[in-house]
ROMAR-641212 format. One record per residue (C-alpha): x, y, z; residue number from 1. Coordinates in nm, 4 decimals, m for minus. Layout:
residues N
SITE x y z seq
SITE X Y Z NUM
...
//
This chain:
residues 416
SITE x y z seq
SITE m0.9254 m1.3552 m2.0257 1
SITE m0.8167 m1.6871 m1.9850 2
SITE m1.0936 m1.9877 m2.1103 3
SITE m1.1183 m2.1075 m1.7120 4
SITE m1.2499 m1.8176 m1.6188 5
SITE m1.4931 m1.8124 m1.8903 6
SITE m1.5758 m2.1966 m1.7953 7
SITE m1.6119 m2.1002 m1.4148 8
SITE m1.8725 m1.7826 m1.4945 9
SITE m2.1388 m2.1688 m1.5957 10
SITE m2.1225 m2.2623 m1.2801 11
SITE m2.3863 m2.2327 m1.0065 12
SITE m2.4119 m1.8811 m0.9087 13
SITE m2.2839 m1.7662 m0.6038 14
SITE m2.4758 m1.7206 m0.2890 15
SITE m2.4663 m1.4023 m0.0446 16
SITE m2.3467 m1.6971 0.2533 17
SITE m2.1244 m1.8529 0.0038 18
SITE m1.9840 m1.4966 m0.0901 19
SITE m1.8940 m1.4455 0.3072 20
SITE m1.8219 m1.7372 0.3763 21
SITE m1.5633 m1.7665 0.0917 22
SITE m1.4108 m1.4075 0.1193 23
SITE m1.3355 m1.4853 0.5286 24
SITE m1.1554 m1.8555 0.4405 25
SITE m0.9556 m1.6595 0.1251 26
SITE m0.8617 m1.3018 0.3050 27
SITE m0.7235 m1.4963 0.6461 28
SITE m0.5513 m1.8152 0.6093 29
SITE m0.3278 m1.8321 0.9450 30
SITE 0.0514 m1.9531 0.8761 31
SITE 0.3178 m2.1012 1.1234 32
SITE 0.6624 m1.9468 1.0187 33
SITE 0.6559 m1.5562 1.0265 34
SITE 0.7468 m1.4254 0.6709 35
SITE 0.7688 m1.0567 0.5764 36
SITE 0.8282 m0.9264 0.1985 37
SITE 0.8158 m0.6036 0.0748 38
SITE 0.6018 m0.4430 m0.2632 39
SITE 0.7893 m0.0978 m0.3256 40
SITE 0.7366 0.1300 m0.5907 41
SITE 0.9535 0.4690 m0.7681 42
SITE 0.7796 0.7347 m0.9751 43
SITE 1.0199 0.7387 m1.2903 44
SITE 1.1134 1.0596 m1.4422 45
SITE 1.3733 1.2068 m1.6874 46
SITE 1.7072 1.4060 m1.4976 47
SITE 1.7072 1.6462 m1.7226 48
SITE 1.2904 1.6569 m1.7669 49
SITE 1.1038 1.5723 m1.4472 50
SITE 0.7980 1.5775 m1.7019 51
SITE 0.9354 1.3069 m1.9157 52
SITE 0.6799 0.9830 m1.8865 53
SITE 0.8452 0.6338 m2.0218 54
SITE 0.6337 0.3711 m2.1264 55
SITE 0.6804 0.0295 m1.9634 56
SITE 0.7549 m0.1986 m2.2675 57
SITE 1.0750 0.1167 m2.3268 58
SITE 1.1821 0.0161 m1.9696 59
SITE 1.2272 m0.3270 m1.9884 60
SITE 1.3793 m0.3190 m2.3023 61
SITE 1.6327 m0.0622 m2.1334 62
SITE 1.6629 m0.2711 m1.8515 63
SITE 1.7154 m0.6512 m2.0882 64
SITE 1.9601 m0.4368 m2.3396 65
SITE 2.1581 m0.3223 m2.0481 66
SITE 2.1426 m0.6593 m1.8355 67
SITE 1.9940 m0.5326 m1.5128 68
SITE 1.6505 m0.6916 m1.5028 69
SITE 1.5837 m0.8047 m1.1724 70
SITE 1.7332 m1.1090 m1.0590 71
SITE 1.6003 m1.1868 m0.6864 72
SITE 1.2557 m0.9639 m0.6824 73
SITE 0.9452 m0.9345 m0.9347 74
SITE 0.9222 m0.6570 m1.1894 75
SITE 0.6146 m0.5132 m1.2993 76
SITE 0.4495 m0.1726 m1.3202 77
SITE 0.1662 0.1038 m1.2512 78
SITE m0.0777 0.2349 m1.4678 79
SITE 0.0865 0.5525 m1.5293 80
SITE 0.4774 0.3928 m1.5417 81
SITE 0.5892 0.3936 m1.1649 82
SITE 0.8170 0.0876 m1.1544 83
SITE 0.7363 m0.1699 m0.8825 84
SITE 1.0187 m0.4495 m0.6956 85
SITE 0.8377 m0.7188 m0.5308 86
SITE 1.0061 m0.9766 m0.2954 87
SITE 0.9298 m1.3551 m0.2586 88
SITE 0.8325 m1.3866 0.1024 89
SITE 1.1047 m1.4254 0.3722 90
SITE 1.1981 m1.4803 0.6829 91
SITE 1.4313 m1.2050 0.7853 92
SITE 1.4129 m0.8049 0.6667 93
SITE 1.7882 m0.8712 0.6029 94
SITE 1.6890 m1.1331 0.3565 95
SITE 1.4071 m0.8631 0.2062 96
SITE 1.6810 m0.5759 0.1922 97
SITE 2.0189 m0.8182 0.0092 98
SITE 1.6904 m0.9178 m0.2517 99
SITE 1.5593 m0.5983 m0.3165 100
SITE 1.8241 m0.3400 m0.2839 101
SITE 2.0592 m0.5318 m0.4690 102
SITE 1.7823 m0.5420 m0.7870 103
SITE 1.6838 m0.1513 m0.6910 104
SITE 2.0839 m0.0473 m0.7332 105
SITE 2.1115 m0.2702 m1.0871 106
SITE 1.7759 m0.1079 m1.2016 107
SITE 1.8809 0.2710 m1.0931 108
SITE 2.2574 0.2402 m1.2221 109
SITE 2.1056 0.1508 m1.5859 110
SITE 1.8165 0.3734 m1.6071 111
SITE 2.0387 0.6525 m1.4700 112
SITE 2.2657 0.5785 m1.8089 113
SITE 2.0077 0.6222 m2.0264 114
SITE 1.8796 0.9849 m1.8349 115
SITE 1.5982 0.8575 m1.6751 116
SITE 1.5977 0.8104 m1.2438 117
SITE 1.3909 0.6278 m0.9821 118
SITE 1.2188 0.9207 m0.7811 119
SITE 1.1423 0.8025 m0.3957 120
SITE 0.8329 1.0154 m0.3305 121
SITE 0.4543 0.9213 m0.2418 122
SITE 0.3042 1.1734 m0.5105 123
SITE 0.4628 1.2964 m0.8942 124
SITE 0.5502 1.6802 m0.7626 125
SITE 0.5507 1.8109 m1.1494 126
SITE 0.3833 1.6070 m1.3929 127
SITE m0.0209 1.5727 m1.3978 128
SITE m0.1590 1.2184 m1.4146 129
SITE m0.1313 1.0170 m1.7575 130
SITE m0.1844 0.6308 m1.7838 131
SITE 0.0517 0.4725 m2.0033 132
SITE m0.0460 0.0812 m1.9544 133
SITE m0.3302 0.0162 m2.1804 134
SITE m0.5702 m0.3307 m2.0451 135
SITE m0.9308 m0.3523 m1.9930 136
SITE m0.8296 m0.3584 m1.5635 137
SITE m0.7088 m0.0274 m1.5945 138
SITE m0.9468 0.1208 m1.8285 139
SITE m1.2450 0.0004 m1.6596 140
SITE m1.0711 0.1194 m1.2598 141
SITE m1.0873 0.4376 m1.4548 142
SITE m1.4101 0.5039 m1.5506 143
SITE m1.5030 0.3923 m1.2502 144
SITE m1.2930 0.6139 m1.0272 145
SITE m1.3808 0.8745 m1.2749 146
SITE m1.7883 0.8484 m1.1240 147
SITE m1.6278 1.0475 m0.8412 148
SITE m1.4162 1.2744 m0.9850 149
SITE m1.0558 1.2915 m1.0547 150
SITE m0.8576 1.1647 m0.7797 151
SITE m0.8827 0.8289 m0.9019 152
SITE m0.6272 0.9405 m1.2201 153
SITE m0.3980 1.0701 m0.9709 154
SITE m0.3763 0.7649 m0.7625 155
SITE m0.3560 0.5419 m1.0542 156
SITE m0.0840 0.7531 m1.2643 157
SITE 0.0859 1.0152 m1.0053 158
SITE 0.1270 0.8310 m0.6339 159
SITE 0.3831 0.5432 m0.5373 160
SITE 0.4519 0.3363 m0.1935 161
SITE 0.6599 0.0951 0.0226 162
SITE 0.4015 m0.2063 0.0731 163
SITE 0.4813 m0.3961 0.3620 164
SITE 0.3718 m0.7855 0.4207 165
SITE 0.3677 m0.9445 0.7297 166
SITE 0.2158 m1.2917 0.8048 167
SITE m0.1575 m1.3127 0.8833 168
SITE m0.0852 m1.4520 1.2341 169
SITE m0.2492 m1.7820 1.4180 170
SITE m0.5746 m1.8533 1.5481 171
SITE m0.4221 m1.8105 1.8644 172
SITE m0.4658 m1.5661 2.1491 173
SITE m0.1917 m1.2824 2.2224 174
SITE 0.0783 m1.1126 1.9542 175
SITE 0.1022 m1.3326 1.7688 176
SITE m0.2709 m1.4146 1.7262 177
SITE m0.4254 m1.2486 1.3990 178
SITE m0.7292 m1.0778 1.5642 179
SITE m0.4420 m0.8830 1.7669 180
SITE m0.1754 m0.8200 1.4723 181
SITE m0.5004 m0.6696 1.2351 182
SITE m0.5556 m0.4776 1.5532 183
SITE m0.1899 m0.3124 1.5793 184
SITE m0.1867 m0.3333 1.1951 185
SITE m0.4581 m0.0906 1.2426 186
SITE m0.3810 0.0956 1.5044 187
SITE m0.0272 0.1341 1.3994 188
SITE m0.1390 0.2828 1.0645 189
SITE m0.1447 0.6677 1.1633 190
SITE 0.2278 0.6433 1.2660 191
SITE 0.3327 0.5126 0.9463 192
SITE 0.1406 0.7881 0.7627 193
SITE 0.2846 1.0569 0.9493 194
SITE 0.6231 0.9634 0.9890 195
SITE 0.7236 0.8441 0.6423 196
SITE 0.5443 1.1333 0.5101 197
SITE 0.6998 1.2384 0.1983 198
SITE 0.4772 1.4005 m0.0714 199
SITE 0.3915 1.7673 0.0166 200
SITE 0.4535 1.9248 m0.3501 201
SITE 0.1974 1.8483 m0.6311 202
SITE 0.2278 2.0452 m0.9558 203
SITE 0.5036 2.1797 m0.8463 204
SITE 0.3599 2.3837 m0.5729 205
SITE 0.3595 2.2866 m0.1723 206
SITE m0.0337 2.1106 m0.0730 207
SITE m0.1866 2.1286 0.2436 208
SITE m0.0738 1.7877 0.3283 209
SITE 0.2345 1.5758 0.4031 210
SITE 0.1602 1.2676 0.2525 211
SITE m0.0717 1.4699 m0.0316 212
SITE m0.0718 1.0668 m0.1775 213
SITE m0.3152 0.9656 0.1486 214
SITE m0.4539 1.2892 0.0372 215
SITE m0.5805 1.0998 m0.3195 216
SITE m0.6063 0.7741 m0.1706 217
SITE m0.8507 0.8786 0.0729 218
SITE m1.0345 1.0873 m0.2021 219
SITE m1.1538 0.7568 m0.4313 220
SITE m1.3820 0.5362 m0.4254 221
SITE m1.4496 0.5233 m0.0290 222
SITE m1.6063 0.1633 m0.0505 223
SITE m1.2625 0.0695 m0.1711 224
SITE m1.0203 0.2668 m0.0217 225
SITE m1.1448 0.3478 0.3444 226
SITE m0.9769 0.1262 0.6526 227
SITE m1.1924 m0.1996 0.7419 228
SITE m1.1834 m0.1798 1.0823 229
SITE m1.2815 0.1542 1.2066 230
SITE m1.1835 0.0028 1.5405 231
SITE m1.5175 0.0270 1.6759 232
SITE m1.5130 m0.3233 1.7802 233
SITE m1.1394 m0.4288 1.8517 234
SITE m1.2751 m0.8004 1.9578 235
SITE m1.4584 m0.8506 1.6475 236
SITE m1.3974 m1.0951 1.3761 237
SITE m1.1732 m0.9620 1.1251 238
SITE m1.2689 m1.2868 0.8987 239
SITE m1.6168 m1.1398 0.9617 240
SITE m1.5360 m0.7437 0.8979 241
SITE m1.3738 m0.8412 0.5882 242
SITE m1.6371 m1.0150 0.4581 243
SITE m1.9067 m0.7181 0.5335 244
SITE m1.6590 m0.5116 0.3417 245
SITE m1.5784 m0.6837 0.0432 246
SITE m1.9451 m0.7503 m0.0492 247
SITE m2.0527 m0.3484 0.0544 248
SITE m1.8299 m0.2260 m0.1704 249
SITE m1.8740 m0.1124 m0.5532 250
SITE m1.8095 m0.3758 m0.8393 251
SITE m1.5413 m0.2172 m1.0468 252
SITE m1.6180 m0.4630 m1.3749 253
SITE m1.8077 m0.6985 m1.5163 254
SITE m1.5590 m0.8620 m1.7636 255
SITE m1.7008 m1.0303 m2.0786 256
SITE m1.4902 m1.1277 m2.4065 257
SITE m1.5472 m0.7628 m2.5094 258
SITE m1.5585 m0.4938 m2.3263 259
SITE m1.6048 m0.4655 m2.0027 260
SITE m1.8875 m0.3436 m1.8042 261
SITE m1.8265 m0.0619 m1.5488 262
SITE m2.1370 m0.0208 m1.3659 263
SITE m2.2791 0.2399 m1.1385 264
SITE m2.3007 0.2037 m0.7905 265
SITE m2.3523 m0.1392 m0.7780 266
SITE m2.2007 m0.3157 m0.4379 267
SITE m2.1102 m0.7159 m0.5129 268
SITE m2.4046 m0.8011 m0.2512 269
SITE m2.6321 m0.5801 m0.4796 270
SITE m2.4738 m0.8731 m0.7613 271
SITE m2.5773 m1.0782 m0.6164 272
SITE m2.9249 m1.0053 m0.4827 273
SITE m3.0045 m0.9591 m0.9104 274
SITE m2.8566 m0.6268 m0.9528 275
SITE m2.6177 m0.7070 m1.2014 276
SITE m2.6297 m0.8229 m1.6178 277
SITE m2.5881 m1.1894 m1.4800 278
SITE m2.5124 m1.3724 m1.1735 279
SITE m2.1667 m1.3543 m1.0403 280
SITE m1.9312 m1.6793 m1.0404 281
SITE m1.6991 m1.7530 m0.7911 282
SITE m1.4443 m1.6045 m1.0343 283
SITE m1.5957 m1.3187 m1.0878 284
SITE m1.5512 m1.2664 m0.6619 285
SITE m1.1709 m1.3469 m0.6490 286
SITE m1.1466 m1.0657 m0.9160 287
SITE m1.3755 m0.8172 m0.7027 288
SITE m1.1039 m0.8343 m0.3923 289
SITE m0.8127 m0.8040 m0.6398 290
SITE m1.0054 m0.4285 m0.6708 291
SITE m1.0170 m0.3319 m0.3015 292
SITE m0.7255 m0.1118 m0.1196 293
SITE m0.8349 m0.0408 0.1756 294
SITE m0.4947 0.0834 0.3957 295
SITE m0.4837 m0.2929 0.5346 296
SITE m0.5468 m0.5431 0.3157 297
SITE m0.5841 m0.9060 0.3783 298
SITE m0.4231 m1.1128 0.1638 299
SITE m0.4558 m1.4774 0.2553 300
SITE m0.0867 m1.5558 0.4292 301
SITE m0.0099 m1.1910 0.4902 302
SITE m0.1510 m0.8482 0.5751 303
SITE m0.0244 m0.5868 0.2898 304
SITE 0.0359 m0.2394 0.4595 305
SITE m0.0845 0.0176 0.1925 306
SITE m0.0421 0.3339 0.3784 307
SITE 0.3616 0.4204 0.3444 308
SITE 0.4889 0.6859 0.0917 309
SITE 0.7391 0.5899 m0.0947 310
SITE 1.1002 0.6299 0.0405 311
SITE 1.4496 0.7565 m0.1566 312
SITE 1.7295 0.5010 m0.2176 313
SITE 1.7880 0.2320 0.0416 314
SITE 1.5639 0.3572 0.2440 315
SITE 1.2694 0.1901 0.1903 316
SITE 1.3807 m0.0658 0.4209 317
SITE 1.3370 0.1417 0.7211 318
SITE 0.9504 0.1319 0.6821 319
SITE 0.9853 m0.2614 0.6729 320
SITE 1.2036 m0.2638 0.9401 321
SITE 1.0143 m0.0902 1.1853 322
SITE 0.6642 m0.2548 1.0976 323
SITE 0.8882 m0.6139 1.1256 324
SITE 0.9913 m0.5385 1.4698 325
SITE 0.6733 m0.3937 1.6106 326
SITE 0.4811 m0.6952 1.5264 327
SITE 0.6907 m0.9587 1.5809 328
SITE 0.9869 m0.8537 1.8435 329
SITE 0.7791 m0.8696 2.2096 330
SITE 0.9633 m0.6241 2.3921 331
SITE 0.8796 m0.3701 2.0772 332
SITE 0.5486 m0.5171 2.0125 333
SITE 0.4495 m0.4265 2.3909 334
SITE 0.5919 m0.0883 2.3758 335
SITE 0.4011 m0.0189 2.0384 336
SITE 0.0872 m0.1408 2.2122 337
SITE 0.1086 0.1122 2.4783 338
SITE 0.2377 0.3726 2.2974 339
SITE m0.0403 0.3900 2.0686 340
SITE m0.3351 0.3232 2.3103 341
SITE m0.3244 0.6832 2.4441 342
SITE m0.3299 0.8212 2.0420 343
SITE m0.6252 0.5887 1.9841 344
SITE m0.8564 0.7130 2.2796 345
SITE m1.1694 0.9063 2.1879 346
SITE m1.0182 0.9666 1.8190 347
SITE m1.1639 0.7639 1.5100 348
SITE m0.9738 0.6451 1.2193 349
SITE m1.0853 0.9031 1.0076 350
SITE m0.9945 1.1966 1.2258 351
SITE m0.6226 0.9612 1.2812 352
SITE m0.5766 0.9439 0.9135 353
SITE m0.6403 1.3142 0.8859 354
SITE m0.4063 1.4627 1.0797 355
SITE m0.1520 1.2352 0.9976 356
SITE m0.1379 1.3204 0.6265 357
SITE m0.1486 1.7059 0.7063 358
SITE 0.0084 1.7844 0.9957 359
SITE 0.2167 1.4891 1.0158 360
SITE 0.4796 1.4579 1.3033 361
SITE 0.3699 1.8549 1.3732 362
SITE 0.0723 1.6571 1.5533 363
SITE 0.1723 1.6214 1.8942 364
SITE m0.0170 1.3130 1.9986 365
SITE 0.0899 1.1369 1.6808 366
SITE 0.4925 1.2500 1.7252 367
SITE 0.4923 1.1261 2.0656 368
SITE 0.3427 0.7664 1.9355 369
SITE 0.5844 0.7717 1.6638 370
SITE 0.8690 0.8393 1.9198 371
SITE 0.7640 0.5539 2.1056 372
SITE 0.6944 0.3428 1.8309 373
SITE 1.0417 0.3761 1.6407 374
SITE 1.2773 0.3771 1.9483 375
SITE 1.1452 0.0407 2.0512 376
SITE 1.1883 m0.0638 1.6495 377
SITE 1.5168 0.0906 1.6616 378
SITE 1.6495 m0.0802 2.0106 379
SITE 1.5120 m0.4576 1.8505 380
SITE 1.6908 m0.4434 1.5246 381
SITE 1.9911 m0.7039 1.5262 382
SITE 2.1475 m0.6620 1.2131 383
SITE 2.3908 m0.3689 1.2196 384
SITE 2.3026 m0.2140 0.8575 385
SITE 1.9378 m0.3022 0.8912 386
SITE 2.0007 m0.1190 1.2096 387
SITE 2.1917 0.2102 1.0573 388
SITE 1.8408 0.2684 0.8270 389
SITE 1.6321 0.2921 1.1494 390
SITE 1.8791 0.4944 1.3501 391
SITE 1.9598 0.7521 1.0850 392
SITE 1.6161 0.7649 0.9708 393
SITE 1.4804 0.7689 1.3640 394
SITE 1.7175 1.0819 1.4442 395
SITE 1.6897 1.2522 1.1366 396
SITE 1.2912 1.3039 1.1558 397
SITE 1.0944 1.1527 1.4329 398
SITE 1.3172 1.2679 1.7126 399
SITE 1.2935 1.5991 1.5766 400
SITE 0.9130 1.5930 1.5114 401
SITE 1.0223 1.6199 1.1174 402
SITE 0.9509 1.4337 0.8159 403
SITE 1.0889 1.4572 0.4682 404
SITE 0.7865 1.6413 0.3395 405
SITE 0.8723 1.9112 0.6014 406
SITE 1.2233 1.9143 0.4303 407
SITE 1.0427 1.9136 0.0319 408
SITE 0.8623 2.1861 0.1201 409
SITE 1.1358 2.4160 0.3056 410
SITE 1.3824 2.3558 0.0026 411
SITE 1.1249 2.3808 m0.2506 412
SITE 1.0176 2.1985 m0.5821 413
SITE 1.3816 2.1308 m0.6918 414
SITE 1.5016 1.9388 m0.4603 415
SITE 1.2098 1.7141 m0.5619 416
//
């Protein structure tokens, strides 16, 4: 812990209207230039041993020995070893994909060398959870998570994602006003489930679900974890649901010099109010909303899209693609808007979410939105390769009401 933070916990404490007001400035600060980058994530396994678990430090040293480090995106890692490329924000996908995939094809090449491969699927379909990165963050998330039960090992150690981030949006009215992209963000987010779909098999064995990793994700902490906007009020504030959200939800730490406290059932406005050891410090808040995942996340400049399963090879740039296009392409942002306003009547979010993750594409309301949705993001791509993702992924599984997990679990464990 660095000594600023330890000089910013003397401050003045915070106040609950400080708190909110400071959580709705920092989760929503409205750009001008649209930007999109992309956080995405491989499980990494053995060839020969799907069961074989390499420590981070190992990887990098691979990596620096064989002179593929990444050279356009960030490198960095999960708690149980999934390996993570981050881009620098951008203004094209094209610009995302020549970054990314260009690191992602140096990384795989030398890590296939030395036996070991990048696995494109949301949840580990062998190995049971084990957390190989060792800090007082990830030992305190789990004893937390572990208050609930044991999901929270599997989503630390045994899931992995395509994270997409598009800009916040203006103050302004319309599509490209952030009240309406948080909406469609949303909205949008039962689509992306089903569709990209693509973790059915956990210990080896076929689960009830399709995306078995919104399965876990859904199954922590829900004051965490569960969407901000129910969609109950579509004209709210999302500066103001944010807010409510951050300070109703469980503190996963207090961090001191030592160890760290993981308390029980205490909510940051509980902190607040007296609940806690000592009074929070602004600090101490910026490091309670590093702890939240809820499936859209507000991040300042950007919303991050948390709900995607991770994708095989290249084509993790088809989730990007089509979230890219139906946000900020009209003619698909319109058709996306009326595609999913049907899907959205009389349902809730947690009902949306649900059959999503199980029955996936097999859910007839949902296909038909996600037939909608990805021809329009298919018809607005421009660049031809970009383009070839979208269409092969578009007529390979959402035409046909399919997903990959309905593929995993017809040809079984090994194909995993």
């Amino acid at each position: 812990m660095s000594d600023a933070s330890l000089r910013d916990r003397t401050a003045a404490p915070l106040s609950e209207d400080e708190a909110f007001d400071r959580i709705a400035a920092e989760g929503f600060r409205p750009t001008a230039p649209a930007r999109i980058g992309a956080e995405v994530e491989w499980l990494v396994t053995g060839i020969a041993d799907r069961r074989r678990r390499v420590d981070p430090e190992s990887l990098k040293a691979v990596l620096g020995v064989r002179g593929a480090l990444p050279r356009r995106t960030r490198l960095s890692f999960e708690p149980g070893g999934a390996l993570e490329l981050s881009t620098l924000p951008r203004t094209t996908v094209r610009e995302c994909f020549d970054d990314l995939e260009a690191d992602r094809a140096r990384v795989a090449a030398a890590l296939g060398d030395e036996g070991l491969e990048l696995l494109g699927l949301g949840l580990d379909p062998i190995r049971l959870p084990r957390r190989v990165l060792r800090s007082p963050r990830y030992q305190a998330m789990e004893e937390l998570f572990d208050q609930d039960g044991r999901a929270g090992r599997w989503m630390m150690a045994n899931t992995a994602s395509v994270q997409v981030c598009l800009d916040t949006g203006d103050d302004g009215p319309g599509p490209g006003g952030l009240a309406e992209r948080w909406d469609l963000a949303h909205r949008l987010a039962p689509v992306l489930i089903a569709a990209f779909a693509n973790s059915p098999l956990r210990r080896g064995e076929p689960s009830l679900w399709r995306s078995t990793r919104q399965h876990v994700w859904a199954a922590i902490d829900h004051s965490r974890s569960r969407a901000v906007s129910h969609l109950t009020d579509p004209q709210g504030d999302p500066r103001e649901a944010w807010a409510r959200y951050a300070l109703d939800a469980r503190v996963m730490a207090i961090r001191g010099p030592g160890r760290w406290t993981v308390p029980r059932g205490l909510t940051f406005r509980g902190w607040i109010r007296g609940a806690g050891p000592r009074p929070p410090a602004p600090d101490d808040l910026d490091y309670h909303l590093s702890t939240l995942f809820p499936p859209v996340r507000p991040r300042g400049a950007y919303l991050e899209l948390r709900m995607i399963d991770a994708q095989p090879g290249r084509d993790w740039v088809a989730p990007v693609a089509v979230a890219a296009a139906l946000f900020d392409d009209p003619a698909a942002n319109a058709a996306a808007r009326e595609a999913l306003e049907p899907l959205w009547r009389n349902a809730s979010a947690a009902d949306l979410y649900l059959r999503a993750a199980t029955a996936a594409l097999q859910d007839a309301p949902i296909a038909r939105a996600a037939a909608a949705c990805f021809r329009a993001a298919r018809d607005a791509q421009a660049d031809p390769e970009i383009a070839a993702v979208v269409e092969a992924f578009t007529e390979s599984f959402v035409t046909r009401g399919r997903t990959r997990a309905d593929d995993l679990v017809t040809e079984g464990p090994r194909r995993a």
